[in-house]
N, CA, C and O of each residue as an XYZ file, in Angstrom:
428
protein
N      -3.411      3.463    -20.057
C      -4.556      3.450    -19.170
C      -5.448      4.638    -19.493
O      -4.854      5.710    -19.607
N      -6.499      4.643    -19.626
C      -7.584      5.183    -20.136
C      -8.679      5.204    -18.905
O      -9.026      4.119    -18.437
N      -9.339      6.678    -18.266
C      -9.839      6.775    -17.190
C     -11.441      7.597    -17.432
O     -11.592      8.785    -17.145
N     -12.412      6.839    -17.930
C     -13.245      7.294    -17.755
C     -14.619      7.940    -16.990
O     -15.623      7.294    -16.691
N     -14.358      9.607    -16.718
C     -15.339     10.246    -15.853
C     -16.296     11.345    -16.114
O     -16.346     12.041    -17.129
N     -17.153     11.420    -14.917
C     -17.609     12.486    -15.073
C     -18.854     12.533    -14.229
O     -19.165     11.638    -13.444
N     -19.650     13.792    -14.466
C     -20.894     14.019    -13.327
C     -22.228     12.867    -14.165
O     -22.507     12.750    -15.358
N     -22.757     12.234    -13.049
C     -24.006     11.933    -13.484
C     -25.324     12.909    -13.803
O     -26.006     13.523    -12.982
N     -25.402     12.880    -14.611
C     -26.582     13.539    -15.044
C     -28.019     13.664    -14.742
O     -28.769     14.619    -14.537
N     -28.184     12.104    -14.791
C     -29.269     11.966    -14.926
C     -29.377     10.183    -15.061
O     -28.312      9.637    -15.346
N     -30.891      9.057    -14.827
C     -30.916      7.790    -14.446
C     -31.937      7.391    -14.854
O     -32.818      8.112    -15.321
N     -32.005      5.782    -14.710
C     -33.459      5.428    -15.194
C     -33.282      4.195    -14.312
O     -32.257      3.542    -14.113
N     -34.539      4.021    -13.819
C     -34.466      2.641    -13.211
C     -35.400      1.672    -13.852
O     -36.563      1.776    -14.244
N     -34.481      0.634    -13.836
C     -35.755     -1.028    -14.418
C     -35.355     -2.017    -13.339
O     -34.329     -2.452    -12.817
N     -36.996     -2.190    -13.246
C     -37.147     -3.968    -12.312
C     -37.555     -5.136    -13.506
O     -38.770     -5.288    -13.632
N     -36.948     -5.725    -14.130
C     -37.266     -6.447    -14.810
C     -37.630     -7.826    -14.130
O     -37.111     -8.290    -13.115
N     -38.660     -8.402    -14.924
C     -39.807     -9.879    -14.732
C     -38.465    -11.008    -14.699
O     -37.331    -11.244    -15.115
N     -39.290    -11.350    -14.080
C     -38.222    -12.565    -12.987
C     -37.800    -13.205    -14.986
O     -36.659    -13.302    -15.437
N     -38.902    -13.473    -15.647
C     -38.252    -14.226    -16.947
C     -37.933    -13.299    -17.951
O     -38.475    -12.213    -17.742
N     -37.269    -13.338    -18.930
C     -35.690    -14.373    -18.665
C     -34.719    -13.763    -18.125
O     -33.615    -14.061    -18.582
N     -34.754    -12.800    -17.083
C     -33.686    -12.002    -16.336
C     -33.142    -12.356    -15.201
O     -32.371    -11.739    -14.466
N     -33.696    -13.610    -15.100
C     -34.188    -14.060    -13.273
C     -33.964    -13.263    -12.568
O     -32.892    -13.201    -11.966
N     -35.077    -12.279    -12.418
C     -34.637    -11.299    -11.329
C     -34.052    -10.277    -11.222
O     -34.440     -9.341    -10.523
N     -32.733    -10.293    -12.087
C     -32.597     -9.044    -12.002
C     -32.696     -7.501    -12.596
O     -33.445     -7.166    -13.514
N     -31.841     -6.682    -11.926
C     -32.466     -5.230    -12.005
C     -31.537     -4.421    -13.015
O     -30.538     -5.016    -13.419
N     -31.706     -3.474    -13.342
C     -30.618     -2.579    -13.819
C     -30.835     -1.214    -13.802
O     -31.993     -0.813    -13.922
N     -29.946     -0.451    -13.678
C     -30.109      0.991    -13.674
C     -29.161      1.595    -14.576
O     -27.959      1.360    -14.450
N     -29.686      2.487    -15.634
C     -28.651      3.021    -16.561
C     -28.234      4.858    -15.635
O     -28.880      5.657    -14.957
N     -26.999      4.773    -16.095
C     -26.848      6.500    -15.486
C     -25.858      7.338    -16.563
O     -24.744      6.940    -16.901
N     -26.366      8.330    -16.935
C     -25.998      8.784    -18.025
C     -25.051     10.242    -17.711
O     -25.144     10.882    -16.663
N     -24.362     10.510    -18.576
C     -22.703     11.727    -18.315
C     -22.278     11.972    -18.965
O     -22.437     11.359    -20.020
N     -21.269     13.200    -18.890
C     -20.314     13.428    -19.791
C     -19.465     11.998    -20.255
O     -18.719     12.067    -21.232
N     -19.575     11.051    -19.708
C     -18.415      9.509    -19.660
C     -19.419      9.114    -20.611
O     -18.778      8.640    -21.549
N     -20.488      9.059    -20.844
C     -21.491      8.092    -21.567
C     -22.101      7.608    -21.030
O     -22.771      8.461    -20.448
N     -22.668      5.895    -20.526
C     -23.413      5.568    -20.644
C     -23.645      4.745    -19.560
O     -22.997      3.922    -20.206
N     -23.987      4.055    -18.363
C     -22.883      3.336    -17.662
C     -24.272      2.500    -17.232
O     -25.189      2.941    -16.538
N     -24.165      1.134    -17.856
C     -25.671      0.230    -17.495
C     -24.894     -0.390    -16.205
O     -23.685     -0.618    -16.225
N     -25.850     -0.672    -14.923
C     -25.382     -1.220    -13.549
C     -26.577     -2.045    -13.612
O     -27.679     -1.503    -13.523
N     -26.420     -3.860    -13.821
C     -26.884     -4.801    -13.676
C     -26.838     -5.316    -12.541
O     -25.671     -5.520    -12.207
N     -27.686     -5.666    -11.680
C     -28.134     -6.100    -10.335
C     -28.338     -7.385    -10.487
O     -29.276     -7.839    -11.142
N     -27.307     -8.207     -9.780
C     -27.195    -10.181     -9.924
C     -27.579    -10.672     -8.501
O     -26.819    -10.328     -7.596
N     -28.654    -11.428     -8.187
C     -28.911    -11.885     -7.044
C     -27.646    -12.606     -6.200
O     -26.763    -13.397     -6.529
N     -28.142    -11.679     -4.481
C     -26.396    -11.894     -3.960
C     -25.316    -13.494     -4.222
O     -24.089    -13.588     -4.195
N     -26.375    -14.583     -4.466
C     -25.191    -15.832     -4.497
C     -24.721    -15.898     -5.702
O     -23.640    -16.481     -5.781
N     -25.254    -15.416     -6.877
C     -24.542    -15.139     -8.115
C     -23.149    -14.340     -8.397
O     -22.891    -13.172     -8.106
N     -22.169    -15.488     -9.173
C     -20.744    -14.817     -9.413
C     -21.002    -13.936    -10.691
O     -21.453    -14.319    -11.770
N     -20.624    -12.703    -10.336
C     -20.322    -11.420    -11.393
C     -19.722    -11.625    -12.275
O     -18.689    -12.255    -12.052
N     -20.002    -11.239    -13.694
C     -19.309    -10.918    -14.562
C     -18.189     -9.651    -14.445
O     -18.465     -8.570    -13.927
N     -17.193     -9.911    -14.886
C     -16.781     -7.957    -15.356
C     -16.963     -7.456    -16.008
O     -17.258     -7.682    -17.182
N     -16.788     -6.204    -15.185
C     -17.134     -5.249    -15.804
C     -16.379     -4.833    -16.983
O     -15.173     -5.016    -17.149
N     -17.374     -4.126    -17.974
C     -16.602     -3.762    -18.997
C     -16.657     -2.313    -20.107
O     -17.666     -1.631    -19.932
N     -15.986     -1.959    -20.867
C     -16.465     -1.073    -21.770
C     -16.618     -1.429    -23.069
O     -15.817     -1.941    -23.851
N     -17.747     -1.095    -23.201
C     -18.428     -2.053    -24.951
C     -17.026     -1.104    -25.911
O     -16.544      0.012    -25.713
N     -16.728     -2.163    -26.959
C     -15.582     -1.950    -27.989
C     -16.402     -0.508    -28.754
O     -17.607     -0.390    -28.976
N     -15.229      0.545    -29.063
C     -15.440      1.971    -29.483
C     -17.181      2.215    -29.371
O     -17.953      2.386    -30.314
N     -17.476      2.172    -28.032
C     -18.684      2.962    -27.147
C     -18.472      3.524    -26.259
O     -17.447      3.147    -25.692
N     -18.978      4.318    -25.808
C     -18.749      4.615    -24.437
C     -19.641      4.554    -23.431
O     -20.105      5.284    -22.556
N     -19.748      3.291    -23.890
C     -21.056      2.210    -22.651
C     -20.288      1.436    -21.720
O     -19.546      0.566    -22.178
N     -20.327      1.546    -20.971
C     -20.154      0.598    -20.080
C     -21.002     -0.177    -18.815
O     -21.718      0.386    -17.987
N     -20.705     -1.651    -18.914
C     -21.214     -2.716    -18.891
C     -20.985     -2.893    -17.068
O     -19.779     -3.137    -17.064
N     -21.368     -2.912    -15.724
C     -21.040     -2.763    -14.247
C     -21.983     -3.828    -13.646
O     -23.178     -3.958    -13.910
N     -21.251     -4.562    -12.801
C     -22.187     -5.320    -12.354
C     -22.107     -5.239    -10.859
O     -20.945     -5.115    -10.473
N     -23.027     -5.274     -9.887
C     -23.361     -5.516     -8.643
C     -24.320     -6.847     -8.356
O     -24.964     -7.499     -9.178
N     -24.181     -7.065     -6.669
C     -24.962     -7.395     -6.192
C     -26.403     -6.697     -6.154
O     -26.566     -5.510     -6.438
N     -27.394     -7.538     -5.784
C     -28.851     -6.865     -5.463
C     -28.896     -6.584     -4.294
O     -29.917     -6.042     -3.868
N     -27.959     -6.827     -3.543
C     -28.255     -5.840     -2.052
C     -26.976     -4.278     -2.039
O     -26.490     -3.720     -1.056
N     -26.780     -3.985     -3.454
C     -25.893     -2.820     -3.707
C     -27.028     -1.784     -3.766
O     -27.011     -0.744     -3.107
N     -28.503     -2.324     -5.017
C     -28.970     -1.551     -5.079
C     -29.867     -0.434     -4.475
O     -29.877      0.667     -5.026
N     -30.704     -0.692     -3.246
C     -30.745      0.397     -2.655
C     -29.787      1.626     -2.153
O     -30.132      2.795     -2.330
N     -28.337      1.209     -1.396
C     -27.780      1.687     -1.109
C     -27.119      3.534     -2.532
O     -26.819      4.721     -2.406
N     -27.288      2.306     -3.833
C     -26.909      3.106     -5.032
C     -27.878      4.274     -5.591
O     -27.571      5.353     -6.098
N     -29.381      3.606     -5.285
C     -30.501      4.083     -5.380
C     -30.360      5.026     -4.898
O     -30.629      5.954     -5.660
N     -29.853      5.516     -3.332
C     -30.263      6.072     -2.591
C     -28.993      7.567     -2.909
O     -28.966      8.797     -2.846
N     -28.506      6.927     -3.101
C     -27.009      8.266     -3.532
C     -27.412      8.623     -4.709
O     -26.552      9.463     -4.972
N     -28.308      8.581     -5.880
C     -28.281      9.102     -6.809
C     -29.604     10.010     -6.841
O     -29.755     11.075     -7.440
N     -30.545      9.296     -6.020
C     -31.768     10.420     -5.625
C     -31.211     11.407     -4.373
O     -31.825     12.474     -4.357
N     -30.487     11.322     -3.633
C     -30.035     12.244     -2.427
C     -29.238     12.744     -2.353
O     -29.289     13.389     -1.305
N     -28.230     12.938     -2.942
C     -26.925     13.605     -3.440
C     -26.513     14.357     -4.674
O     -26.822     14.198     -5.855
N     -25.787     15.160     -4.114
C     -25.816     15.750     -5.389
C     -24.243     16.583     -5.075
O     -24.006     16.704     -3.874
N     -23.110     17.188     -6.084
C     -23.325     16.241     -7.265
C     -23.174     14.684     -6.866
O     -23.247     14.231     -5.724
N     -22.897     13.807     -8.320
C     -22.652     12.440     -8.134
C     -21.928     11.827     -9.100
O     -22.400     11.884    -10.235
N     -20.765     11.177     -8.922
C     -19.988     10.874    -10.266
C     -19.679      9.241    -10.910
O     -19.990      8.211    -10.312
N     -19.138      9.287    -11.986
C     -18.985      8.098    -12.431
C     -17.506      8.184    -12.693
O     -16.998      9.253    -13.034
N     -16.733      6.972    -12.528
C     -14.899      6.854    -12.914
C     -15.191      5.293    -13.714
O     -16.141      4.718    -13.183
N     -14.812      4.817    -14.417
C     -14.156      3.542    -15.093
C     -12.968      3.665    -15.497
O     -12.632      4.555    -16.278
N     -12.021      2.620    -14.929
C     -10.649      2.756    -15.210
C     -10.813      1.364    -16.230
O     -11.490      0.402    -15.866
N     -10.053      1.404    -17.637
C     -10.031      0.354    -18.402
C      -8.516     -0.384    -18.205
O      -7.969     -1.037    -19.094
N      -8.142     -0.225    -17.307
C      -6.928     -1.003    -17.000
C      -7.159     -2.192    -15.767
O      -6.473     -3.213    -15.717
N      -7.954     -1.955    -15.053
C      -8.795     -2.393    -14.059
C     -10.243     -3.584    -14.085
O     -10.591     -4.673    -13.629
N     -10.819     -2.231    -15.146
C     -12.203     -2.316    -15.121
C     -13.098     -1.973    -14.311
O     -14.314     -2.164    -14.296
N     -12.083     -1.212    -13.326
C     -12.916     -1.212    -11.884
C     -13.740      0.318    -11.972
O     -13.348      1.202    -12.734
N     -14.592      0.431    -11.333
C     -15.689      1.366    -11.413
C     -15.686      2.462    -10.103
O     -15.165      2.193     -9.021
N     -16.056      3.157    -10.272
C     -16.331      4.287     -8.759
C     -17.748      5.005     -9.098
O     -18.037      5.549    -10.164
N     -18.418      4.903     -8.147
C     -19.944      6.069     -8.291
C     -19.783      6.893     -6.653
O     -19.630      6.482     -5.503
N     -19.884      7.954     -7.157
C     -18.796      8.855     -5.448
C     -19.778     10.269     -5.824
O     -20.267     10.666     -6.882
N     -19.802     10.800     -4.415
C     -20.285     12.130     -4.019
C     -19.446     13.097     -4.136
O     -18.324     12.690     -3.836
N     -19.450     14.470     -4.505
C     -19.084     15.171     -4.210
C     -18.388     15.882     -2.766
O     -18.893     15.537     -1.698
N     -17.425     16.704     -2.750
C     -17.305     17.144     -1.286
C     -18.194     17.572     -0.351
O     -18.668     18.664     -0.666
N     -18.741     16.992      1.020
C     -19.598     17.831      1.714
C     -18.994     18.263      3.121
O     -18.048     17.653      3.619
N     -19.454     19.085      3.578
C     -19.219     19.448      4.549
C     -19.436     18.561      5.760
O     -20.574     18.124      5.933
N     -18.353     18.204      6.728
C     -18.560     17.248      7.649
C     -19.950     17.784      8.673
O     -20.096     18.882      9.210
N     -20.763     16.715      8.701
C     -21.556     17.184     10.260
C     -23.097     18.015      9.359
O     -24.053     18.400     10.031
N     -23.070     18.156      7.919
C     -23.997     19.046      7.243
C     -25.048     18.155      7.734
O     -25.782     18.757      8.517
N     -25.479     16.570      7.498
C     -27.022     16.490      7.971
C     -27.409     16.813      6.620
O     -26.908     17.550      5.771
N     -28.709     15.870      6.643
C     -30.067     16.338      5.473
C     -30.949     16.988      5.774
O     -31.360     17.076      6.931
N     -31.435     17.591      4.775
C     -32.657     18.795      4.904
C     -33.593     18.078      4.738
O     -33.557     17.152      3.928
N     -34.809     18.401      5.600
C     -36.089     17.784      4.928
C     -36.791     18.473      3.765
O     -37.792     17.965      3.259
């Protein structure tokens, strides 16, 4: 089992034209882990798995489109912010750092 992590760095967001994507979105987020593209599938659409491209360290994540604000919103408002891919799984984690209970946001 092979556990790939680390801090996000840094992101890019795309809304791609309804053709030929129908719709959906993706957001790449980049790390010490590499590379980690998060494809946004309109909610009645069944997901692919997730995966890690063969000797890359890209990996391939899929969500719903009602994930993405919520994801949006932790990677502009938080800080730090991390990425895990477990290749035994495939399963993914994007997680906050420790905060202090009760801290509240600053304006």
């Amino acid at each position: 089992m092979t556990v790939f992590s680390g801090a996000i760095d840094n992101y890019t967001v795309n809304v791609l034209s309804p053709k030929p994507y129908n719709g959906r979105r993706l957001m790449n987020i980049k790390g010490s882990f590499g590379t980690a593209i998060l494809w946004f599938y309109p909610d009645d659409a069944t997901l692919p798995d997730n995966r890690k491209r063969s000797n890359q360290n890209i990996f391939d994540v899929y969500y719903h489109t009602s994930f993405w604000r919520p994801i949006l919103d932790v990677l502009r408002n938080e800080s730090p912010v991390y990425f895990n891919f477990s290749d035994t799984s495939n399963a993914t984690q994007i997680y906050t750092g420790n905060e202090p209970v009760g801290e509240g946001e600053t304006a």
